[in-house]
KOLBASE-285339 format. One record per residue (C-alpha): residue in one letter; z, x, y. Coordinates in pm, whole numbers, padded with zeros to 5 digits. Each point is the difference from the previous one (the first is absolute). Layout:
N
+---+--------+--------+--------+
! r !      w !      u !      v !
+---+--------+--------+--------+
! A !      Z !      X !      Y !
...
+---+--------+--------+--------+
end
This chain:
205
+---+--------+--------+--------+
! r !      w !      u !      v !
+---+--------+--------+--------+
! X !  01894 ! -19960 ! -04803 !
! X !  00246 !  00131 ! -00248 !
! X ! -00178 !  00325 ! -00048 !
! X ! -00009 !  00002 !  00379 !
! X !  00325 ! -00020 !  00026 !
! X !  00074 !  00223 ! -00206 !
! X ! -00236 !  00289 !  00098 !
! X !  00232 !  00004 !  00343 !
! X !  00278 !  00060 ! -00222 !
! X !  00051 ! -00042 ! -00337 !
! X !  00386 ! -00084 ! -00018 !
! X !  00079 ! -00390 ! -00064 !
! X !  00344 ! -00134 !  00185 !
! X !  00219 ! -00200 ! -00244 !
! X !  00229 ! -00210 !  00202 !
! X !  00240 ! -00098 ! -00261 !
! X !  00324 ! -00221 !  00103 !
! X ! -00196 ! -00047 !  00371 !
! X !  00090 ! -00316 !  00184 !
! X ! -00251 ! -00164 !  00241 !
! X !  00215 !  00057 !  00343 !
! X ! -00018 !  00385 ! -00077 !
! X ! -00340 !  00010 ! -00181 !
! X ! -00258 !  00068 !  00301 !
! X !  00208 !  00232 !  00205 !
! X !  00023 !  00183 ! -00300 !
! X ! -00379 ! -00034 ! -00091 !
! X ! -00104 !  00109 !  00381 !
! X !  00197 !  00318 ! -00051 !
! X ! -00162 !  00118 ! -00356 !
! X ! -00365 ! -00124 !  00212 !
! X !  00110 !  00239 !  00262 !
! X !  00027 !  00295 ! -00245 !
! X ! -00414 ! -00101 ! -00185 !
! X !  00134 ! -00237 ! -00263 !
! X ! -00281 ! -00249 ! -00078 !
! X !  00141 ! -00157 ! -00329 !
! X !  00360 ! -00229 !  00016 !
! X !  00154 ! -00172 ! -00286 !
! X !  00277 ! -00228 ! -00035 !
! X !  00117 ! -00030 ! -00325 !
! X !  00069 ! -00400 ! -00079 !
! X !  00372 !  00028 ! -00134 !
! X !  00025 !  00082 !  00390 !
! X !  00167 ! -00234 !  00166 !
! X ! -00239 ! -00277 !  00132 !
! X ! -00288 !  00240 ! -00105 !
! X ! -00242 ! -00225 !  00075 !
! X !  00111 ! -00032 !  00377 !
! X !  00020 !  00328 !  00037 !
! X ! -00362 !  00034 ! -00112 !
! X ! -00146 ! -00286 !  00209 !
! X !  00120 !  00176 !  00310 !
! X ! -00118 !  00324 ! -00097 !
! X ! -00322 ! -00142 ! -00053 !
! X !  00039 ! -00159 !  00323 !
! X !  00120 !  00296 !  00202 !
! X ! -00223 !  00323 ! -00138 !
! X ! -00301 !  00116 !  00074 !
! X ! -00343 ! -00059 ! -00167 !
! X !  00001 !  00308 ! -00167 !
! X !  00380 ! -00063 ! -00193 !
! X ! -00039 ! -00122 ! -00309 !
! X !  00313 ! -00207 ! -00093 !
! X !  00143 ! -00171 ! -00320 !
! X !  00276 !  00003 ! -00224 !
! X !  00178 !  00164 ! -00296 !
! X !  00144 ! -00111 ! -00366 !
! X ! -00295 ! -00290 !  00000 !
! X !  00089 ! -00076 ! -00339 !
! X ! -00226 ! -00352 ! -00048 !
! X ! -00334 ! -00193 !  00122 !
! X !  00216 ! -00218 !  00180 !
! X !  00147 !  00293 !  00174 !
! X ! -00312 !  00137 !  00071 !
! X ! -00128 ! -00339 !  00197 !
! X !  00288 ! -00032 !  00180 !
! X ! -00022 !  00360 !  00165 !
! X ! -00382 ! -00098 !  00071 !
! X !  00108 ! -00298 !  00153 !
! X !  00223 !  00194 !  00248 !
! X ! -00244 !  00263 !  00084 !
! X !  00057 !  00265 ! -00229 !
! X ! -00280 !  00201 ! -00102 !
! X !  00097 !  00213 ! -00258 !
! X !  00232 ! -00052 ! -00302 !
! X !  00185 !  00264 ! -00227 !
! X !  00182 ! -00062 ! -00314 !
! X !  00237 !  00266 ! -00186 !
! X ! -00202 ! -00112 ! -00306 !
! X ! -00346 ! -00075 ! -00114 !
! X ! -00039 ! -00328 ! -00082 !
! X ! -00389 ! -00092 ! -00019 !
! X !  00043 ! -00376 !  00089 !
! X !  00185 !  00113 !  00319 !
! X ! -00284 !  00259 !  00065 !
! X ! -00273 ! -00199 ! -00001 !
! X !  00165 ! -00289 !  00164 !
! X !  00015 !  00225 !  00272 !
! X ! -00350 !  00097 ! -00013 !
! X ! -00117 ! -00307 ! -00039 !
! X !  00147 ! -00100 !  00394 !
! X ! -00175 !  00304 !  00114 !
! X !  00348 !  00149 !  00021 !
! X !  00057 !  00403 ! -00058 !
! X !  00209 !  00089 ! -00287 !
! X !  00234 !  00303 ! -00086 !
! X !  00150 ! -00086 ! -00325 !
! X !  00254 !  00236 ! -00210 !
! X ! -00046 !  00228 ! -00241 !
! X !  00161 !  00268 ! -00243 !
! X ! -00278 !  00064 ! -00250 !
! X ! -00375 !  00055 ! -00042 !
! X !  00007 ! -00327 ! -00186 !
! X !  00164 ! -00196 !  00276 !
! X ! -00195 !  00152 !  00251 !
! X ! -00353 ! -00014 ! -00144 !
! X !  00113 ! -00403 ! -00097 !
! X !  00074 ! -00009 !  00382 !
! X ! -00345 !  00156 !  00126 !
! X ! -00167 ! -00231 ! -00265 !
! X !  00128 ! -00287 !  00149 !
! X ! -00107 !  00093 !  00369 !
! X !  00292 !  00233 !  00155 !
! X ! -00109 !  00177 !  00309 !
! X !  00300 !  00236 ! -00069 !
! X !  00218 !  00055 ! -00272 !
! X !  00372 !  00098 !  00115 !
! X !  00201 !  00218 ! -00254 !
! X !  00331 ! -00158 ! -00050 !
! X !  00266 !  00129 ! -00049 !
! X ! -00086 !  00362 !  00146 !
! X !  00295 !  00122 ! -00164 !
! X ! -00113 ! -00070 ! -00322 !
! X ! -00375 !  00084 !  00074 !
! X !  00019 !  00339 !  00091 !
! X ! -00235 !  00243 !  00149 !
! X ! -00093 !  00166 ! -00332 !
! X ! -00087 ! -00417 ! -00084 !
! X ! -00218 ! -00026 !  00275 !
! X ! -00206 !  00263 ! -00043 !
! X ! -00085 ! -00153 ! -00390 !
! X ! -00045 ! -00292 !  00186 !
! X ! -00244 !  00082 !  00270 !
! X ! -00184 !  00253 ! -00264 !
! X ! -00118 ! -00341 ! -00201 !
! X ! -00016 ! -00266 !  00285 !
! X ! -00291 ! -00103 !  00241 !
! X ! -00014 !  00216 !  00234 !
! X ! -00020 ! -00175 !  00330 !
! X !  00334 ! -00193 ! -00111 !
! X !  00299 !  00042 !  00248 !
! X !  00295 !  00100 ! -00241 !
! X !  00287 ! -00052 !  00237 !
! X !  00384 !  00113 ! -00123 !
! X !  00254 ! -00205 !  00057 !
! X !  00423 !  00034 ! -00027 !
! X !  00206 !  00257 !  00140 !
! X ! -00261 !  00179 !  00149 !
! X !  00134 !  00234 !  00349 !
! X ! -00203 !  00199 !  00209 !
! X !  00106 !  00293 ! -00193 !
! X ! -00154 ! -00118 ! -00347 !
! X ! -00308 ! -00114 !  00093 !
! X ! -00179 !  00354 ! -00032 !
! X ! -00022 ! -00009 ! -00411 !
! X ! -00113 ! -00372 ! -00033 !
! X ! -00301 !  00098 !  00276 !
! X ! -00090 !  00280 ! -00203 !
! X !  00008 ! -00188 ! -00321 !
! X ! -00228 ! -00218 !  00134 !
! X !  00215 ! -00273 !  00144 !
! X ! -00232 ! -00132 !  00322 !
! X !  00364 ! -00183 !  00216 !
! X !  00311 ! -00143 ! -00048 !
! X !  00204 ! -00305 ! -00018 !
! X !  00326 !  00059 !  00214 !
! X !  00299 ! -00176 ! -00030 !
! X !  00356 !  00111 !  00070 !
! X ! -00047 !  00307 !  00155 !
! X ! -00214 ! -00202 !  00285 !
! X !  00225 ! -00277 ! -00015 !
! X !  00256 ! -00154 ! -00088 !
! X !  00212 ! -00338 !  00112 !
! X !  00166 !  00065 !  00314 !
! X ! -00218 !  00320 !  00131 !
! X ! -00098 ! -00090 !  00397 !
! X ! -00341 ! -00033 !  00061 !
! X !  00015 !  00398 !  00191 !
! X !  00198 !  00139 ! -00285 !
! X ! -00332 ! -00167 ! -00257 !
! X ! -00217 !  00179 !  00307 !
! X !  00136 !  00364 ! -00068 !
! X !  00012 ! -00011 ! -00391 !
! X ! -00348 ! -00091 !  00028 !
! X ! -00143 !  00260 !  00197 !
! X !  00173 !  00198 ! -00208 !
! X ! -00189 ! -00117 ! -00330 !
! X ! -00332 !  00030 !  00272 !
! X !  00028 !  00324 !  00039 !
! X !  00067 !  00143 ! -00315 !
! X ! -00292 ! -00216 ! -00147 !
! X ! -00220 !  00199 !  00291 !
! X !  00150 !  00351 ! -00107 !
! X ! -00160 ! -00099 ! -00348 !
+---+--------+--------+--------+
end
Protein backbone atom coordinates (compact mmCIF):
# COMPACT_ATOMS: atom_id res chain seq x y z
CA UNK A 1 0.00 0.00 0.00
CA UNK A 2 2.84 2.23 0.93
CA UNK A 3 4.96 1.21 -1.98
CA UNK A 4 1.79 1.78 -3.96
CA UNK A 5 1.52 4.89 -2.99
CA UNK A 6 4.46 5.77 -3.53
CA UNK A 7 5.17 4.34 -7.05
CA UNK A 8 2.34 7.16 -8.17
CA UNK A 9 4.59 9.58 -6.71
CA UNK A 10 7.20 9.39 -4.50
CA UNK A 11 6.97 12.86 -2.61
CA UNK A 12 5.42 12.60 1.10
CA UNK A 13 3.20 15.90 2.22
CA UNK A 14 4.21 17.11 5.73
CA UNK A 15 1.42 19.16 7.05
CA UNK A 16 3.13 20.79 9.87
CA UNK A 17 1.13 23.54 12.07
CA UNK A 18 -2.28 22.19 9.97
CA UNK A 19 -5.51 22.64 11.85
CA UNK A 20 -8.48 20.26 11.21
CA UNK A 21 -11.01 23.04 9.61
CA UNK A 22 -8.29 23.63 6.85
CA UNK A 23 -6.77 20.09 6.71
CA UNK A 24 -8.99 18.30 3.87
CA UNK A 25 -9.42 21.17 1.54
CA UNK A 26 -5.91 21.30 1.67
CA UNK A 27 -5.40 17.44 1.32
CA UNK A 28 -8.03 17.36 -1.81
CA UNK A 29 -5.85 19.90 -3.56
CA UNK A 30 -2.24 18.01 -3.15
CA UNK A 31 -4.77 14.59 -4.29
CA UNK A 32 -5.66 16.65 -7.26
CA UNK A 33 -2.00 17.17 -8.30
CA UNK A 34 -1.07 12.66 -7.73
CA UNK A 35 -0.11 12.95 -4.08
CA UNK A 36 -0.85 9.53 -2.48
CA UNK A 37 1.10 9.96 0.89
CA UNK A 38 -0.21 12.90 3.69
CA UNK A 39 1.30 13.48 7.00
CA UNK A 40 0.42 15.54 9.82
CA UNK A 41 3.00 16.04 12.07
CA UNK A 42 1.53 15.63 15.90
CA UNK A 43 2.87 19.03 17.44
CA UNK A 44 0.04 20.12 14.85
CA UNK A 45 -2.60 21.47 16.37
CA UNK A 46 -5.24 18.76 17.25
CA UNK A 47 -3.12 16.38 15.01
CA UNK A 48 -5.01 13.66 15.75
CA UNK A 49 -8.33 15.30 14.39
CA UNK A 50 -6.87 16.31 11.61
CA UNK A 51 -5.81 12.74 10.87
CA UNK A 52 -9.14 11.03 11.69
CA UNK A 53 -10.78 13.12 9.01
CA UNK A 54 -8.23 12.58 6.56
CA UNK A 55 -8.60 9.07 7.05
CA UNK A 56 -12.18 9.62 6.79
CA UNK A 57 -12.26 11.81 3.70
CA UNK A 58 -9.39 10.20 1.16
CA UNK A 59 -9.45 7.71 -1.04
CA UNK A 60 -8.42 4.01 -0.69
CA UNK A 61 -5.35 4.45 -2.32
CA UNK A 62 -4.00 7.61 0.28
CA UNK A 63 -2.06 6.43 2.74
CA UNK A 64 -2.35 8.77 5.79
CA UNK A 65 -0.55 9.20 9.23
CA UNK A 66 1.41 11.47 11.15
CA UNK A 67 4.82 13.05 11.85
CA UNK A 68 7.32 13.54 15.04
CA UNK A 69 5.69 10.04 16.53
CA UNK A 70 8.15 10.14 19.15
CA UNK A 71 6.62 7.07 21.59
CA UNK A 72 4.49 3.63 21.56
CA UNK A 73 1.84 5.50 23.02
CA UNK A 74 1.98 7.88 20.18
CA UNK A 75 2.07 5.34 17.81
CA UNK A 76 -1.44 3.66 19.17
CA UNK A 77 -3.08 6.65 19.34
CA UNK A 78 -2.53 7.56 15.52
CA UNK A 79 -3.73 3.80 14.85
CA UNK A 80 -6.60 4.40 16.78
CA UNK A 81 -7.60 7.40 14.58
CA UNK A 82 -6.93 5.83 11.32
CA UNK A 83 -3.56 6.60 10.52
CA UNK A 84 -1.67 4.22 8.61
CA UNK A 85 1.67 5.21 8.49
CA UNK A 86 3.97 6.78 11.12
CA UNK A 87 7.34 8.78 10.69
CA UNK A 88 9.68 9.85 13.33
CA UNK A 89 12.73 12.42 12.82
CA UNK A 90 14.66 9.70 14.70
CA UNK A 91 15.15 6.02 14.90
CA UNK A 92 14.06 4.74 17.86
CA UNK A 93 13.65 0.77 17.58
CA UNK A 94 10.88 0.45 20.28
CA UNK A 95 8.84 3.04 18.27
CA UNK A 96 9.64 1.03 15.03
CA UNK A 97 8.52 -2.05 15.85
CA UNK A 98 5.61 -0.86 17.82
CA UNK A 99 4.54 0.27 14.65
CA UNK A 100 5.12 -2.87 12.92
CA UNK A 101 3.76 -4.77 15.27
CA UNK A 102 -0.06 -2.93 14.48
CA UNK A 103 0.59 -3.71 10.93
CA UNK A 104 1.28 0.01 10.62
CA UNK A 105 3.95 1.39 7.83
CA UNK A 106 6.89 3.12 9.19
CA UNK A 107 9.29 5.91 7.85
CA UNK A 108 11.59 6.60 10.64
CA UNK A 109 14.68 9.22 10.54
CA UNK A 110 17.93 8.91 9.80
CA UNK A 111 21.44 10.65 9.35
CA UNK A 112 23.84 7.71 9.31
CA UNK A 113 24.42 4.18 8.00
CA UNK A 114 24.22 3.17 11.62
CA UNK A 115 20.87 4.75 12.26
CA UNK A 116 19.55 3.66 9.18
CA UNK A 117 20.62 0.01 9.01
CA UNK A 118 19.28 -0.01 13.10
CA UNK A 119 16.03 1.32 11.43
CA UNK A 120 15.75 -1.40 8.52
CA UNK A 121 16.70 -3.99 11.27
CA UNK A 122 13.92 -3.17 13.20
CA UNK A 123 11.30 -3.36 10.24
CA UNK A 124 11.30 0.25 8.40
CA UNK A 125 9.65 0.15 5.07
CA UNK A 126 11.56 3.45 4.38
CA UNK A 127 14.18 5.20 5.96
CA UNK A 128 13.81 9.19 5.66
CA UNK A 129 17.16 11.19 5.77
CA UNK A 130 16.79 13.90 8.26
CA UNK A 131 17.94 16.66 8.23
CA UNK A 132 18.66 16.93 4.31
CA UNK A 133 20.75 19.76 5.02
CA UNK A 134 23.06 17.97 6.91
CA UNK A 135 22.82 14.70 4.77
CA UNK A 136 23.90 15.83 1.62
CA UNK A 137 23.91 14.40 -1.79
CA UNK A 138 27.58 13.33 -1.70
CA UNK A 139 26.02 11.38 1.85
CA UNK A 140 23.53 9.70 0.03
CA UNK A 141 25.27 8.27 -2.47
CA UNK A 142 27.71 6.44 0.52
CA UNK A 143 24.56 5.64 1.79
CA UNK A 144 22.68 3.96 -0.95
CA UNK A 145 26.24 2.34 -2.18
CA UNK A 146 26.07 0.07 1.26
CA UNK A 147 22.22 -0.22 1.91
CA UNK A 148 19.59 -2.83 0.66
CA UNK A 149 18.79 -2.06 -2.32
CA UNK A 150 15.06 -2.10 -2.66
CA UNK A 151 15.01 0.45 0.44
CA UNK A 152 13.20 3.84 -0.31
CA UNK A 153 15.83 6.49 0.97
CA UNK A 154 13.61 9.52 1.00
CA UNK A 155 15.33 13.24 1.83
CA UNK A 156 13.78 15.29 3.92
CA UNK A 157 14.28 19.38 5.01
CA UNK A 158 14.52 22.19 2.81
CA UNK A 159 14.19 20.36 -0.16
CA UNK A 160 12.54 22.79 -3.45
CA UNK A 161 11.82 21.66 -6.71
CA UNK A 162 15.04 23.04 -7.79
CA UNK A 163 17.30 20.69 -5.50
CA UNK A 164 15.84 17.64 -5.95
CA UNK A 165 17.99 16.70 -9.16
CA UNK A 166 21.40 15.76 -7.05
CA UNK A 167 19.64 13.76 -4.19
CA UNK A 168 17.80 11.57 -7.27
CA UNK A 169 21.00 11.02 -8.75
CA UNK A 170 22.69 10.11 -5.56
CA UNK A 171 20.34 7.65 -5.15
CA UNK A 172 17.69 9.32 -3.06
CA UNK A 173 14.23 7.34 -4.31
CA UNK A 174 11.49 10.76 -2.89
CA UNK A 175 11.17 13.32 -0.59
CA UNK A 176 9.73 14.53 2.56
CA UNK A 177 8.30 18.16 1.93
CA UNK A 178 7.66 20.56 4.36
CA UNK A 179 7.73 24.34 4.14
CA UNK A 180 8.08 24.87 0.73
CA UNK A 181 4.55 22.84 0.28
CA UNK A 182 3.22 24.33 3.25
CA UNK A 183 3.18 26.26 5.69
CA UNK A 184 0.45 27.70 8.45
CA UNK A 185 -1.81 29.97 6.79
CA UNK A 186 -1.23 28.85 2.91
CA UNK A 187 -5.07 28.39 1.31
CA UNK A 188 -5.82 25.15 0.29
CA UNK A 189 -5.28 26.55 -3.87
CA UNK A 190 -2.09 28.28 -2.96
CA UNK A 191 -0.90 24.27 -1.25
CA UNK A 192 -2.55 23.14 -4.90
CA UNK A 193 0.01 25.18 -7.10
CA UNK A 194 3.25 24.59 -4.97
CA UNK A 195 2.45 21.10 -5.38
CA UNK A 196 2.17 20.68 -8.91
CA UNK A 197 5.02 22.44 -8.95
CA UNK A 198 7.13 19.80 -6.85
CA UNK A 199 4.95 17.15 -9.45
CA UNK A 200 6.37 18.24 -12.19
CA UNK A 201 9.80 18.67 -11.54
CA UNK A 202 9.82 15.12 -9.88
CA UNK A 203 8.40 13.98 -13.61
CA UNK A 204 11.23 16.05 -15.46
CA UNK A 205 13.60 13.70 -13.35
Amino acid sequence: MLDAALNQLPLVAILRGVKPDEVEAIADALYAEGFRVIEVPLNSPDALDSIARLARRMPADAVIGAGTVLSAQAVADVEASGGRVIVMPHADVAIIRAAKARGLFCVPGAATPTEAFAAVNAGADAVKLFPAELVTPVVVKAMRAVLPRELRLLPVGGITPDTMAPYVKAGAAGFGLGSALYSPGLSAAEVGQRARDFAQAWRRL
